[in-house]
SENU-978879 format. One record per residue: residue number from 1; residue in one letter; x, y, z of N, C-alpha, C, O, CB in turn. Coordinates in steps of 0.2 Angstrom, whole numbers. Glycine has a CB too. Example, Ala and Ser with C-alpha at 12.3 -4.5 7.8 and 13.67 -1.06 7.14 Angstrom:
<recs>
{rec 1, A, {66, -28, 39}, {62, -22, 39}, {66, -16, 39}, {71, -17, 42}, {57, -22, 45}}
{rec 2, S, {64, -11, 35}, {68, -5, 36}, {64, 0, 39}, {67, 6, 40}, {70, -3, 29}}
</recs>
This chain:
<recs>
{rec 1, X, {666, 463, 617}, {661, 469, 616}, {665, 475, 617}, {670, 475, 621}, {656, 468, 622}}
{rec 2, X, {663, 480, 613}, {667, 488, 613}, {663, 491, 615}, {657, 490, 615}, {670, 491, 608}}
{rec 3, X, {666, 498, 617}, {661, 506, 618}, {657, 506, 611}, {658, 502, 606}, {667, 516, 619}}
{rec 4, X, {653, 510, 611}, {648, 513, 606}, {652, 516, 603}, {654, 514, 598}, {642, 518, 607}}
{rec 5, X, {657, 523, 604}, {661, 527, 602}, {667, 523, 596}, {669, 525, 590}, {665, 530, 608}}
{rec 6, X, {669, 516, 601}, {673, 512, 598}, {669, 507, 591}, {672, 506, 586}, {677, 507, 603}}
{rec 7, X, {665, 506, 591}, {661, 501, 587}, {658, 509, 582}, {655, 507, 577}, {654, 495, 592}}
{rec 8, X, {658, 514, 582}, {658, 517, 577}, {666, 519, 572}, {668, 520, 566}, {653, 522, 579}}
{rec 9, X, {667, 520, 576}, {675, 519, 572}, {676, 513, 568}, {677, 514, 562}, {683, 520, 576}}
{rec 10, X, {675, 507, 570}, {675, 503, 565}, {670, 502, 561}, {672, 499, 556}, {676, 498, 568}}
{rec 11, X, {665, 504, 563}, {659, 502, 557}, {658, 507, 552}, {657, 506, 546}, {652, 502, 560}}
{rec 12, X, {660, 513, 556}, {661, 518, 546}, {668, 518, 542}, {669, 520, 537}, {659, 529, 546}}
{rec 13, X, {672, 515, 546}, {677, 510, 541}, {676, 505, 536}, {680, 504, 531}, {680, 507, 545}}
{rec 14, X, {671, 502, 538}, {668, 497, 532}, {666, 499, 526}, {668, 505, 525}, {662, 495, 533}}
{rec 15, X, {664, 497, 522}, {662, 501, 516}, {657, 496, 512}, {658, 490, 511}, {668, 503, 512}}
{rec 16, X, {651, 499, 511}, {644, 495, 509}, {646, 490, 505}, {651, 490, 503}, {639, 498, 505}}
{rec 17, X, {643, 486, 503}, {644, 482, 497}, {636, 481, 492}, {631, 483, 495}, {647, 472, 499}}
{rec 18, X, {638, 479, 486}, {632, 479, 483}, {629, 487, 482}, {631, 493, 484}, {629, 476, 488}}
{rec 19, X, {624, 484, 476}, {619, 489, 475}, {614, 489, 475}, {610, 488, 470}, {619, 491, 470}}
{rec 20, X, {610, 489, 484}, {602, 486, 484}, {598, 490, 479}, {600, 495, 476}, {599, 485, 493}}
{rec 21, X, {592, 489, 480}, {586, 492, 478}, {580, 492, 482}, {579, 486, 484}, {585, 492, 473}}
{rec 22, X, {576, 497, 482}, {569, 499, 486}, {570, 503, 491}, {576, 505, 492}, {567, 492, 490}}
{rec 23, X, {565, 506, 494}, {566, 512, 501}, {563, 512, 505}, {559, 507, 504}, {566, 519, 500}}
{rec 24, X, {560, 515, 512}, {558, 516, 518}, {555, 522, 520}, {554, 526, 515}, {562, 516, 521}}
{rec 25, X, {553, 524, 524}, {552, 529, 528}, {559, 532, 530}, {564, 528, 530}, {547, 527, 535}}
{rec 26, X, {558, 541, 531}, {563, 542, 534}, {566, 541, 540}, {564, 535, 543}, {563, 545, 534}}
{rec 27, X, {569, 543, 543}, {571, 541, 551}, {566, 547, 553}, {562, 545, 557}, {582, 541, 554}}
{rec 28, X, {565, 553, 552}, {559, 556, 555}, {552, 557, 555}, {547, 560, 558}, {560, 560, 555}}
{rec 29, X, {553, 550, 551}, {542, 547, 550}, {540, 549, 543}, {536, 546, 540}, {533, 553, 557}}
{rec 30, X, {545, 554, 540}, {542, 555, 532}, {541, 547, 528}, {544, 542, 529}, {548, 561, 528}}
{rec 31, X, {536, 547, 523}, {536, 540, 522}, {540, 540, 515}, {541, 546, 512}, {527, 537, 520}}
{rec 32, X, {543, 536, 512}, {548, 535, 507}, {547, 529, 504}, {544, 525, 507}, {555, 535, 509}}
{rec 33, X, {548, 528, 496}, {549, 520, 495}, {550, 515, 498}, {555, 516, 501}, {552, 518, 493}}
{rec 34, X, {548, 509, 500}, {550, 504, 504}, {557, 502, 502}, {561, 504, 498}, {544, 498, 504}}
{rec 35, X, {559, 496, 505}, {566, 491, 502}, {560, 483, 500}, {555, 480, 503}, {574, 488, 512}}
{rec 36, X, {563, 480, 493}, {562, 474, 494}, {568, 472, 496}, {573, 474, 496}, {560, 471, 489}}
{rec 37, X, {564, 464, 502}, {569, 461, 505}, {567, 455, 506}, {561, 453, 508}, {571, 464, 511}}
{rec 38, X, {572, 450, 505}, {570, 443, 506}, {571, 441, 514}, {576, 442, 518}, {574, 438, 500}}
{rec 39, X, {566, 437, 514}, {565, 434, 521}, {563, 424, 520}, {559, 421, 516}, {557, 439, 525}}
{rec 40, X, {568, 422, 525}, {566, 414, 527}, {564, 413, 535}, {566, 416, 540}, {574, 409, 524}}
{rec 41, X, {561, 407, 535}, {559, 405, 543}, {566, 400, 546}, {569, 395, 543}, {551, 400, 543}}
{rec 42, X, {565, 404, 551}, {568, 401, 555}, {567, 392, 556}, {562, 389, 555}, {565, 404, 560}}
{rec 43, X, {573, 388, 556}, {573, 380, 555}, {568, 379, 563}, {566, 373, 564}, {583, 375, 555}}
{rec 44, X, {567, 385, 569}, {568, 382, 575}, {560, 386, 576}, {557, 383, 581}, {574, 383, 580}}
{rec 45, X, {557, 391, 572}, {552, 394, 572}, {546, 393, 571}, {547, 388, 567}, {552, 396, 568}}
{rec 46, X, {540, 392, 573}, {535, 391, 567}, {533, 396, 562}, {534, 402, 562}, {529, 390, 570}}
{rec 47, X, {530, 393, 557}, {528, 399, 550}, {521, 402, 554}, {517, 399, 557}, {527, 394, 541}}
{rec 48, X, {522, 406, 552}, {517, 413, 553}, {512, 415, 545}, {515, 416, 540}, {523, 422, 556}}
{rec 49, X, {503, 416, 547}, {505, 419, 540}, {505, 426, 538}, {505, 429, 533}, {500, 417, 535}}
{rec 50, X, {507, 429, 547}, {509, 433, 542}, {515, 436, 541}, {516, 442, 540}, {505, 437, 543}}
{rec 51, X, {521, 432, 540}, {527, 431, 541}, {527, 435, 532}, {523, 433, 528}, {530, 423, 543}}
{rec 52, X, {530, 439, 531}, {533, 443, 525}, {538, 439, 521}, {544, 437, 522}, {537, 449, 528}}
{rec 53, X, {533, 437, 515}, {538, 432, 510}, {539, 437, 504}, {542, 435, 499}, {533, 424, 506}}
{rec 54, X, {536, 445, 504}, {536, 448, 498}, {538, 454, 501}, {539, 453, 507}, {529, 449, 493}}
{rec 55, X, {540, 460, 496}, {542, 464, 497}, {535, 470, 502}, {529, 469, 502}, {545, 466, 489}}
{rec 56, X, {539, 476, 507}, {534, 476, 511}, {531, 482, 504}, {533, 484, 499}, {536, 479, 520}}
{rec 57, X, {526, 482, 508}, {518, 489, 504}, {523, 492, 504}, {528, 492, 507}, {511, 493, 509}}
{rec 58, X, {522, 497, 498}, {525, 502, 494}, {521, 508, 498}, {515, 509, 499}, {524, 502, 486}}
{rec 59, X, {527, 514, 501}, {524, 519, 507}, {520, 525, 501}, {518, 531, 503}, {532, 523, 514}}
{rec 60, X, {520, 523, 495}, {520, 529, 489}, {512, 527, 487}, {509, 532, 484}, {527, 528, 481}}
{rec 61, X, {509, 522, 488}, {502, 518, 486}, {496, 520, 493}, {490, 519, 492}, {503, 508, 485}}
{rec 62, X, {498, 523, 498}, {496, 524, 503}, {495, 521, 508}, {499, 517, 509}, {495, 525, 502}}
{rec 63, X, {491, 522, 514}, {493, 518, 519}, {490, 511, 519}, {487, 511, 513}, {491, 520, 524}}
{rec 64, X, {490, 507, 521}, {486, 498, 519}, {480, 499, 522}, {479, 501, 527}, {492, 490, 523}}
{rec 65, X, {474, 495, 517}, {468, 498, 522}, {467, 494, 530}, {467, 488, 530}, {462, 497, 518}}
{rec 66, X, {465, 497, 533}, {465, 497, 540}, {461, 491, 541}, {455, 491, 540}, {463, 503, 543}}
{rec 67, X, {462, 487, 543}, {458, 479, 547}, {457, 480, 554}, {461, 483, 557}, {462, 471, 545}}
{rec 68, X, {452, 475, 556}, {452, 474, 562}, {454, 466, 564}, {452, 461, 562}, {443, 476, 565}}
{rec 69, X, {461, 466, 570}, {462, 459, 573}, {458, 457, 578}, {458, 459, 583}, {468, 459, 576}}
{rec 70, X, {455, 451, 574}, {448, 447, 582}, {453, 448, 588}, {452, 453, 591}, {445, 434, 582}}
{rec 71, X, {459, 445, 589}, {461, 444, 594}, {461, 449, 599}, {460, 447, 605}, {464, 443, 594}}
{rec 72, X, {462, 457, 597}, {464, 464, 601}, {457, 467, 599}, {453, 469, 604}, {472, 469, 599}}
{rec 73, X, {454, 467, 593}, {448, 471, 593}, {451, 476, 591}, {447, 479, 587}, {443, 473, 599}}
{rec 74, X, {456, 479, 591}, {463, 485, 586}, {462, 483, 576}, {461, 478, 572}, {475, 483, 589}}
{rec 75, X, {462, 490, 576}, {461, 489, 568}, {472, 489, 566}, {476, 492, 570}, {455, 498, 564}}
{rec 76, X, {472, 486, 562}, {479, 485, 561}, {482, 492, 561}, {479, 497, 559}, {481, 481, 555}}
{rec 77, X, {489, 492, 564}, {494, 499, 562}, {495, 500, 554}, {496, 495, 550}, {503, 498, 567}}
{rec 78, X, {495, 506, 550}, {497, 508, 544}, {501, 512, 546}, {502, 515, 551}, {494, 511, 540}}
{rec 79, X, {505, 512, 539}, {513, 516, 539}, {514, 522, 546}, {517, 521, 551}, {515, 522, 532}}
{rec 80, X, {508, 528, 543}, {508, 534, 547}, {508, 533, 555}, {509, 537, 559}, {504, 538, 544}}
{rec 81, X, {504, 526, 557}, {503, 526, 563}, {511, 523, 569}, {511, 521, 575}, {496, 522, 562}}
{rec 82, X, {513, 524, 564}, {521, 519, 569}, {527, 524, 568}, {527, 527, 562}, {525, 508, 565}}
{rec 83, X, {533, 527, 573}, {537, 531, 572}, {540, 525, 575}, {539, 522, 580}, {537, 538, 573}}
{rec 84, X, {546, 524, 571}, {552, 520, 573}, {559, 522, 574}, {561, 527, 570}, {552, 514, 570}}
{rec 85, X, {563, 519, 579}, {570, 524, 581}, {574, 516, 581}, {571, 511, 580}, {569, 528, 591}}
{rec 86, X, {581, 516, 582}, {584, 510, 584}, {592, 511, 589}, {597, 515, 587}, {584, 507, 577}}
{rec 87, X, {592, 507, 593}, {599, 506, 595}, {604, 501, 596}, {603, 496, 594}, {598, 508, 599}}
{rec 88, X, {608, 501, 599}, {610, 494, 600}, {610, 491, 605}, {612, 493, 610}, {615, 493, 600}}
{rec 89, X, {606, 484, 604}, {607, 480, 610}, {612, 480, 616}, {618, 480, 616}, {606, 475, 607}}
{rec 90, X, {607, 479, 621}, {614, 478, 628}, {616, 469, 626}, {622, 467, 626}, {609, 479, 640}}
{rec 91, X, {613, 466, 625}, {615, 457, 624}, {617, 456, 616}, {612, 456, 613}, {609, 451, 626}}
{rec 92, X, {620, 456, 615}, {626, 457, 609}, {632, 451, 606}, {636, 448, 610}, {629, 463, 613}}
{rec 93, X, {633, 450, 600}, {639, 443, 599}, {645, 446, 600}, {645, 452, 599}, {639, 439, 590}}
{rec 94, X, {651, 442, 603}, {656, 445, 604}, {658, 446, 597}, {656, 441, 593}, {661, 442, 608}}
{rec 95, X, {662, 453, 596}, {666, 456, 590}, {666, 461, 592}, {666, 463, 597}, {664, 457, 585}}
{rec 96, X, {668, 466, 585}, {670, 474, 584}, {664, 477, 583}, {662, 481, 588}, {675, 477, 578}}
{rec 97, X, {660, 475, 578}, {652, 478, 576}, {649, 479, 579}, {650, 480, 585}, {648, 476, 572}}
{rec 98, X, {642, 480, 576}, {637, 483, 580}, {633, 477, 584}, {631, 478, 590}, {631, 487, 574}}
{rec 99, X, {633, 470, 581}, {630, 464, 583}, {622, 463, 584}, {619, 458, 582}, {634, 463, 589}}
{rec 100, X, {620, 466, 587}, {614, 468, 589}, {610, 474, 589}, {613, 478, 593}, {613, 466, 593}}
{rec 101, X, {603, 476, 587}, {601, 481, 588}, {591, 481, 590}, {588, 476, 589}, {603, 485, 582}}
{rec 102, X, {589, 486, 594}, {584, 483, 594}, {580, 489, 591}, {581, 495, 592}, {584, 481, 602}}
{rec 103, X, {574, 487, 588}, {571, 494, 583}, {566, 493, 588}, {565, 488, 591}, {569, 495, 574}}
{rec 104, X, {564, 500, 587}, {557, 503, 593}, {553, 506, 590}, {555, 512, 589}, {558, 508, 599}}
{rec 105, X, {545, 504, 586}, {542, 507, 584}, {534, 509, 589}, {531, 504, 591}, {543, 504, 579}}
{rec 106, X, {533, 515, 590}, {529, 518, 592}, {523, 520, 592}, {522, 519, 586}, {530, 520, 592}}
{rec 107, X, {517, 522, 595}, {511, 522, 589}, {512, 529, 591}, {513, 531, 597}, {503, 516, 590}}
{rec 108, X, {509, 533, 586}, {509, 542, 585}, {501, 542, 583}, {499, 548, 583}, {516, 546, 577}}
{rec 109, X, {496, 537, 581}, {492, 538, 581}, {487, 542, 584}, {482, 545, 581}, {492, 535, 580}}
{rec 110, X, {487, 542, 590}, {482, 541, 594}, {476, 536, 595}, {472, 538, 599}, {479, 546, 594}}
{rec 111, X, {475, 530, 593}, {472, 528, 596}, {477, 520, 594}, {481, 519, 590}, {464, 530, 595}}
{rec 112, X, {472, 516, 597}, {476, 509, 596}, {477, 504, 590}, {473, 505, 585}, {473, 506, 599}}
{rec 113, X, {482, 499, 589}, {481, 498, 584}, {485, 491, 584}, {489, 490, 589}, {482, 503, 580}}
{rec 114, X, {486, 487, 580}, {491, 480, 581}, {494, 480, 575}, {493, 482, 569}, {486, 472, 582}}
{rec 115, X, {500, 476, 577}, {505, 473, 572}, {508, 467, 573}, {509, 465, 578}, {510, 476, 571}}
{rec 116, X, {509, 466, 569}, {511, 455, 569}, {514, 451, 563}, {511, 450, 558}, {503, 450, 571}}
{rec 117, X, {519, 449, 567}, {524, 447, 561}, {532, 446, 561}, {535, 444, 566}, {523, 453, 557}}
{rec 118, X, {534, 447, 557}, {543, 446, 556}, {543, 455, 552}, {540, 456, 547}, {547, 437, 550}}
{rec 119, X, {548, 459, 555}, {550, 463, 550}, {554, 460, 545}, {557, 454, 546}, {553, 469, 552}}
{rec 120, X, {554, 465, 538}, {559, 462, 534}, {565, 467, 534}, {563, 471, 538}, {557, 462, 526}}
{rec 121, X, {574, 469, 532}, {578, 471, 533}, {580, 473, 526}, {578, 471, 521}, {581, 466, 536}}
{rec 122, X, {585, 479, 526}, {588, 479, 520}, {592, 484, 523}, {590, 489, 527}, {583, 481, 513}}
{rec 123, X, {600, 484, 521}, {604, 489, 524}, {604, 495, 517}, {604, 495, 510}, {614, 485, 527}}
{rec 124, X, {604, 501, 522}, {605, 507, 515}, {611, 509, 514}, {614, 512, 519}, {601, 513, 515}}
{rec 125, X, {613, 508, 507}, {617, 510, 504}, {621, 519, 504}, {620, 523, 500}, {615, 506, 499}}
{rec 126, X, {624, 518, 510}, {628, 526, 508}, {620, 530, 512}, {618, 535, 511}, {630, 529, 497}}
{rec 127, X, {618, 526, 515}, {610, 529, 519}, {606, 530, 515}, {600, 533, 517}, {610, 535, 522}}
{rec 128, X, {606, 530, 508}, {602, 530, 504}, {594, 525, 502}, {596, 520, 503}, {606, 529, 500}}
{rec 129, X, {589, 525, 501}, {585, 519, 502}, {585, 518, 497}, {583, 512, 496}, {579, 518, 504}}
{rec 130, X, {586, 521, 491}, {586, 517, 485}, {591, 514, 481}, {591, 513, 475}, {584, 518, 481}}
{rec 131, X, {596, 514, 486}, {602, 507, 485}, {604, 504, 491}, {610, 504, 493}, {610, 510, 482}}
{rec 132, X, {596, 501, 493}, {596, 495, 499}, {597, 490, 497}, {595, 488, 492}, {591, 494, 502}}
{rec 133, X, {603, 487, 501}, {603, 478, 499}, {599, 475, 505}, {598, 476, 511}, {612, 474, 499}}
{rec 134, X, {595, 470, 500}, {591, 467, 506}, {594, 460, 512}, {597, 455, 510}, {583, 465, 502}}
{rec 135, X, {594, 462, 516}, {598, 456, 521}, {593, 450, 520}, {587, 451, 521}, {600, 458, 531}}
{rec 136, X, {596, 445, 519}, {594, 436, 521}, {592, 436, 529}, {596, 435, 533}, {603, 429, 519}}
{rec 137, X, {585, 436, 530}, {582, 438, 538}, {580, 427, 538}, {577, 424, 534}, {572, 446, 538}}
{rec 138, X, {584, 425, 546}, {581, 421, 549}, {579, 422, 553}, {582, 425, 558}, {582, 418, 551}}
{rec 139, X, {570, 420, 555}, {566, 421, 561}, {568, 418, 566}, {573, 415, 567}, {560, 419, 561}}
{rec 140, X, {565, 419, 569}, {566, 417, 578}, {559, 419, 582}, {557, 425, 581}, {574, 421, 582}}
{rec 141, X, {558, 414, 586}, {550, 416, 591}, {547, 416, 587}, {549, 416, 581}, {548, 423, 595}}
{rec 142, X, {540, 415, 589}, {534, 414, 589}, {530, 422, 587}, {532, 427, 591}, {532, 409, 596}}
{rec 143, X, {525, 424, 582}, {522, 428, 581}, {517, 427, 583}, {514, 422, 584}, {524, 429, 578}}
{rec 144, X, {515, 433, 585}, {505, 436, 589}, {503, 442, 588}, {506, 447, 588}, {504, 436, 597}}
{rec 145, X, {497, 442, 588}, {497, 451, 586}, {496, 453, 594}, {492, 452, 599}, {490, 454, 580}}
{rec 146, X, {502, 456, 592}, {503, 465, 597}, {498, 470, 597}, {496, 472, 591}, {511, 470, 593}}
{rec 147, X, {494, 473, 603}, {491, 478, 601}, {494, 483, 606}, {494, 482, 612}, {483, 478, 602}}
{rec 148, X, {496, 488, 602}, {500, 496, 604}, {497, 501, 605}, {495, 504, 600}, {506, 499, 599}}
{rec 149, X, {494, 502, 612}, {490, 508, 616}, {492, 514, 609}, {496, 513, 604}, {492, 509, 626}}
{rec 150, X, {489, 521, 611}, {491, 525, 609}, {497, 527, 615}, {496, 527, 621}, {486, 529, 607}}
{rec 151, X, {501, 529, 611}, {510, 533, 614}, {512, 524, 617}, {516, 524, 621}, {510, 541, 623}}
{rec 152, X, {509, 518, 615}, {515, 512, 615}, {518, 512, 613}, {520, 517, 611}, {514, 507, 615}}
{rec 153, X, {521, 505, 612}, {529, 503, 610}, {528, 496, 606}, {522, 494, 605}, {533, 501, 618}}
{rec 154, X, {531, 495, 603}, {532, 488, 600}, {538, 485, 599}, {541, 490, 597}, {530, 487, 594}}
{rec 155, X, {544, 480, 599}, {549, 480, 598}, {551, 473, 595}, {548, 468, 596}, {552, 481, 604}}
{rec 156, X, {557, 474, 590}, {560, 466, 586}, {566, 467, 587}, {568, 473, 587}, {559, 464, 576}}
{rec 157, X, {570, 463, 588}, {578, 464, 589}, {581, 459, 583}, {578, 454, 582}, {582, 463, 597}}
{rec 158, X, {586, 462, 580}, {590, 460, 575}, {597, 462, 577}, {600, 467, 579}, {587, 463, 568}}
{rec 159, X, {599, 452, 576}, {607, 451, 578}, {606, 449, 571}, {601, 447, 568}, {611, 446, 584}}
{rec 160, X, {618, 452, 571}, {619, 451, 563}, {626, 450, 563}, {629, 453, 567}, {617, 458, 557}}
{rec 161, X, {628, 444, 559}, {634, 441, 558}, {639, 445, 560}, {641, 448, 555}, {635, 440, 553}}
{rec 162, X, {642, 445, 565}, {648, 450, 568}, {653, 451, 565}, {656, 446, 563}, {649, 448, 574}}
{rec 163, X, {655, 455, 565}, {664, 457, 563}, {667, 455, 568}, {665, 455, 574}, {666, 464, 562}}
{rec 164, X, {675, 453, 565}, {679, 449, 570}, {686, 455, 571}, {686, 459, 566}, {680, 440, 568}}
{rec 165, X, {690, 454, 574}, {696, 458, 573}, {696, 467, 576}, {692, 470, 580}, {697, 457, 564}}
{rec 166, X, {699, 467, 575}, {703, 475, 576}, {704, 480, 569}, {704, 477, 563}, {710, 474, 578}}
{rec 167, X, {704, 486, 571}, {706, 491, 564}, {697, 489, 559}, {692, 487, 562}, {717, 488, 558}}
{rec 168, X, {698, 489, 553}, {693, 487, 547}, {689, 481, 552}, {682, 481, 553}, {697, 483, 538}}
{rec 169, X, {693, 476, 555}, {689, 468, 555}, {689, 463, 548}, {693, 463, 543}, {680, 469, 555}}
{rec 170, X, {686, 460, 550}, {684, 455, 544}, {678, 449, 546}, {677, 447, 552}, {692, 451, 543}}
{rec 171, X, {676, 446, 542}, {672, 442, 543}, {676, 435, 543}, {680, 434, 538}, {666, 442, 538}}
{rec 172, X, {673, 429, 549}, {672, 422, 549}, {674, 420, 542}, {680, 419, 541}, {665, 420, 552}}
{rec 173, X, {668, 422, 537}, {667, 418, 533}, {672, 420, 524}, {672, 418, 519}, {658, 418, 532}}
{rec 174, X, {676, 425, 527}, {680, 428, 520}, {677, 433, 518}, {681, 436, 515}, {681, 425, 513}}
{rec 175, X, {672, 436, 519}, {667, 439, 515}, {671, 446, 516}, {677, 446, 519}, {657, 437, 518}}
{rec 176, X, {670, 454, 514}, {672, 459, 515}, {665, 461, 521}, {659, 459, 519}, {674, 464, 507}}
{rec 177, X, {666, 465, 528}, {660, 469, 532}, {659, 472, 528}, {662, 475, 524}, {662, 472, 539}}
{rec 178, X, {650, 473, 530}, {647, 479, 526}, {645, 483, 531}, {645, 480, 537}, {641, 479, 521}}
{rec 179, X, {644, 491, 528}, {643, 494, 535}, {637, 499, 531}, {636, 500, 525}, {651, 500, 538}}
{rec 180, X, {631, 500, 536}, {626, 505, 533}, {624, 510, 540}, {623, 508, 546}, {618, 501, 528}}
{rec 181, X, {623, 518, 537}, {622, 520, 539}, {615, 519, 545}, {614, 519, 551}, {623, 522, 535}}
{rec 182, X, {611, 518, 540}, {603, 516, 541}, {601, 510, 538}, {604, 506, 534}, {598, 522, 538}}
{rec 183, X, {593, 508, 543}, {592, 501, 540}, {585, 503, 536}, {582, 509, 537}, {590, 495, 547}}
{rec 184, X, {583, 499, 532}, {575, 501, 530}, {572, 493, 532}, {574, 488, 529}, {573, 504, 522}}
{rec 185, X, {567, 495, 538}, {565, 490, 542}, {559, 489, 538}, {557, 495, 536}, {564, 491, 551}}
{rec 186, X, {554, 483, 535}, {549, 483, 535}, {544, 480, 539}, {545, 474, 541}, {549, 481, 531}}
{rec 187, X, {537, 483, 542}, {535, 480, 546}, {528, 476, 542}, {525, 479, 537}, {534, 485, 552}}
{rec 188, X, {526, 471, 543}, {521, 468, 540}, {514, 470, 540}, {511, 469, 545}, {520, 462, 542}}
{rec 189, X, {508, 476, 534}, {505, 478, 533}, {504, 486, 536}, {499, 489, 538}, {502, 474, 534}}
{rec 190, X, {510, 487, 535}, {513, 494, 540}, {519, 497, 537}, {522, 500, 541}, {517, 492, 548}}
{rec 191, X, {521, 497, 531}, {524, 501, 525}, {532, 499, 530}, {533, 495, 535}, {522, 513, 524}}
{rec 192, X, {538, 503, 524}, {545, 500, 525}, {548, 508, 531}, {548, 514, 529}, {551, 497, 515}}
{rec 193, X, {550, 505, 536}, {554, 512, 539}, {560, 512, 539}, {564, 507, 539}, {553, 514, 546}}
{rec 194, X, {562, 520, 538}, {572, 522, 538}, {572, 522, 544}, {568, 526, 547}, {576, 530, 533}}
{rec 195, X, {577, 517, 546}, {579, 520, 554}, {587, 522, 557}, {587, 516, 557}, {578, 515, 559}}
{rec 196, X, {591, 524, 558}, {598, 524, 559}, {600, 521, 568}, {596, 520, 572}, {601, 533, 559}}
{rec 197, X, {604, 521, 568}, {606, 519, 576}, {607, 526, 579}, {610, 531, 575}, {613, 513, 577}}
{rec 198, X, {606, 527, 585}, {609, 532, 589}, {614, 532, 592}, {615, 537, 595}, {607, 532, 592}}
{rec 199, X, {618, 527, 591}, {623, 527, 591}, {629, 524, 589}, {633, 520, 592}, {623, 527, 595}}
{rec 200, X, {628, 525, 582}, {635, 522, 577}, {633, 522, 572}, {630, 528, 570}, {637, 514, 578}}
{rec 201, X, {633, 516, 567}, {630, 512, 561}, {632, 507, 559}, {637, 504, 561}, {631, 514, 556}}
{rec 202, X, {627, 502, 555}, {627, 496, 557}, {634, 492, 553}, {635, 496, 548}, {620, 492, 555}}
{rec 203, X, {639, 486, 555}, {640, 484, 553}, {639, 475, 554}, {639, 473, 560}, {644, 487, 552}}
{rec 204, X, {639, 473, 549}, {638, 464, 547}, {643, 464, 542}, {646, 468, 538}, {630, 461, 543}}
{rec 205, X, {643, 457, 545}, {643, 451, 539}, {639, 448, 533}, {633, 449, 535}, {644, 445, 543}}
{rec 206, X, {639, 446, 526}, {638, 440, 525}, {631, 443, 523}, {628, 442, 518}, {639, 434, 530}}
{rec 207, X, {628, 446, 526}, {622, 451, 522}, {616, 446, 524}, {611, 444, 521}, {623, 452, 511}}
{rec 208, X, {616, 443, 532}, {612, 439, 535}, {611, 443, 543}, {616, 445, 546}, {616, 431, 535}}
{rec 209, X, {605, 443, 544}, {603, 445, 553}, {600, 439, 553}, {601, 434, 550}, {597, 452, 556}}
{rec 210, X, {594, 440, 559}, {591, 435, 563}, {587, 442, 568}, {590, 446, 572}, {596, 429, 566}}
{rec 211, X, {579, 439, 566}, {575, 444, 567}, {569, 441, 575}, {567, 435, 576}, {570, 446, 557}}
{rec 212, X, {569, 444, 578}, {562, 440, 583}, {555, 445, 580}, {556, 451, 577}, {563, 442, 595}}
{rec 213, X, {549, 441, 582}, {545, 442, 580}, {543, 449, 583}, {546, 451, 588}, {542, 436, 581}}
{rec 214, X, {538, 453, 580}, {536, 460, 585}, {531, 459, 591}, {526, 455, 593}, {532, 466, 580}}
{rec 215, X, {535, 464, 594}, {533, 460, 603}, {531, 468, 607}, {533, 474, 606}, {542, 456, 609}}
{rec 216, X, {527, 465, 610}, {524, 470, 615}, {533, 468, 623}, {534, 473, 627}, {512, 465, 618}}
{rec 217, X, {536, 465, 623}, {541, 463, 628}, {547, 467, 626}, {548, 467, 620}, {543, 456, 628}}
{rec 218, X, {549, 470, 629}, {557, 475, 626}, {563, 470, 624}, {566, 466, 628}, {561, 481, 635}}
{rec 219, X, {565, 469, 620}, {571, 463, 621}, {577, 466, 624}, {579, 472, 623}, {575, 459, 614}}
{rec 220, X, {579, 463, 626}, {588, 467, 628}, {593, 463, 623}, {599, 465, 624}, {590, 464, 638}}
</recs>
């Protein structure tokens, strides 16, 4: 494991790969194109339905109409109602990169509201969202719907194929590290968000994470 200071010298040393496509919200709540991004379940998971097999809602069609979850009695979160931020996880894979991060989305609504699911993933290209490549996401945990008071919390943490080595790095697998600014997180019936890390930018491998389900529990 390295400082933050050190894992960003190595991670904007990387250099993106690919030309994704799709966009997000900004990192300051403005809404943006979403990312398409493909998502598979977890071998160790159960399937969820509402686990994201399609690209998330387009933040340009507007917000998704609002439902009520039997379980909480909250009508579901839409785009405008979640501001999300991200950092890096304290429990983390040994390497140089970023390894882990944990995104935090908020409710700005004022009143209550639920989300439930797997986000979907897409690194942006040059921080761009419409040259996101979308990351190959495996689930992990069990999903439920979350209800997020007003001024709550929600949280999914995403580990991602680590860089190995010193100076640039390199991946395990041959592949070249990719490094992105920002991510465009999708949340399931809650539009796609731009987030950056606060401290660095991401780099992976292999253009694969591994996502936990959204949780009312902080992960570390």
């Amino acid at each position: 494991m390295v400082t933050a200071s050190a894992a960003t010298l190595l991670m904007t040393a990387c250099q993106p790969g690919g030309t994704p496509a799709g966009a997000g919200s900004s990192p300051s709540g403005a809404p943006v194109k979403p990312a398409a991004s493909t998502s598979t379940s977890g071998s160790t998971s159960p399937s969820t339905p509402s686990a994201p097999s399609t690209p998330a809602a387009s933040a340009t069609s507007g917000s998704p109409a609002h439902t009520t979850t039997p379980s909480t009695g909250a009508k579901a979160c839409g785009l405008p109602d979640l501001k999300a931020s991200m950092y890096q996880a304290a429990v983390r894979p040994d390497g140089t990169g970023t390894g882990a991060a944990i995104v935090e989305f908020t409710n700005v609504s004022g009143k209550a509201c639920t989300v439930q699911g797997y986000p979907t993933v897409a690194g942006a290209g040059n921080g761009s969202p419409e040259k996101n490549r979308p990351l190959k996401v495996t689930t992990t945990g069990g999903a439920s719907a979350v209800k997020v008071a007003a001024g709550g919390k929600a949280w999914t943490k995403l580990t991602f194929v680590q860089v190995q080595g010193e100076a640039d790095g390199y991946c395990k697998s041959g592949a070249t590290p990719a490094s992105y600014p920002t991510l465009v997180v999708g949340v399931p019936g809650a539009g796609a968000h731009q987030v950056a890390l606060t401290d660095g930018v991401i780099a992976e491998c292999d253009d694969k994470v591994t996502v936990t389900a959204l949780s009312a529990a902080k992960p570390s």
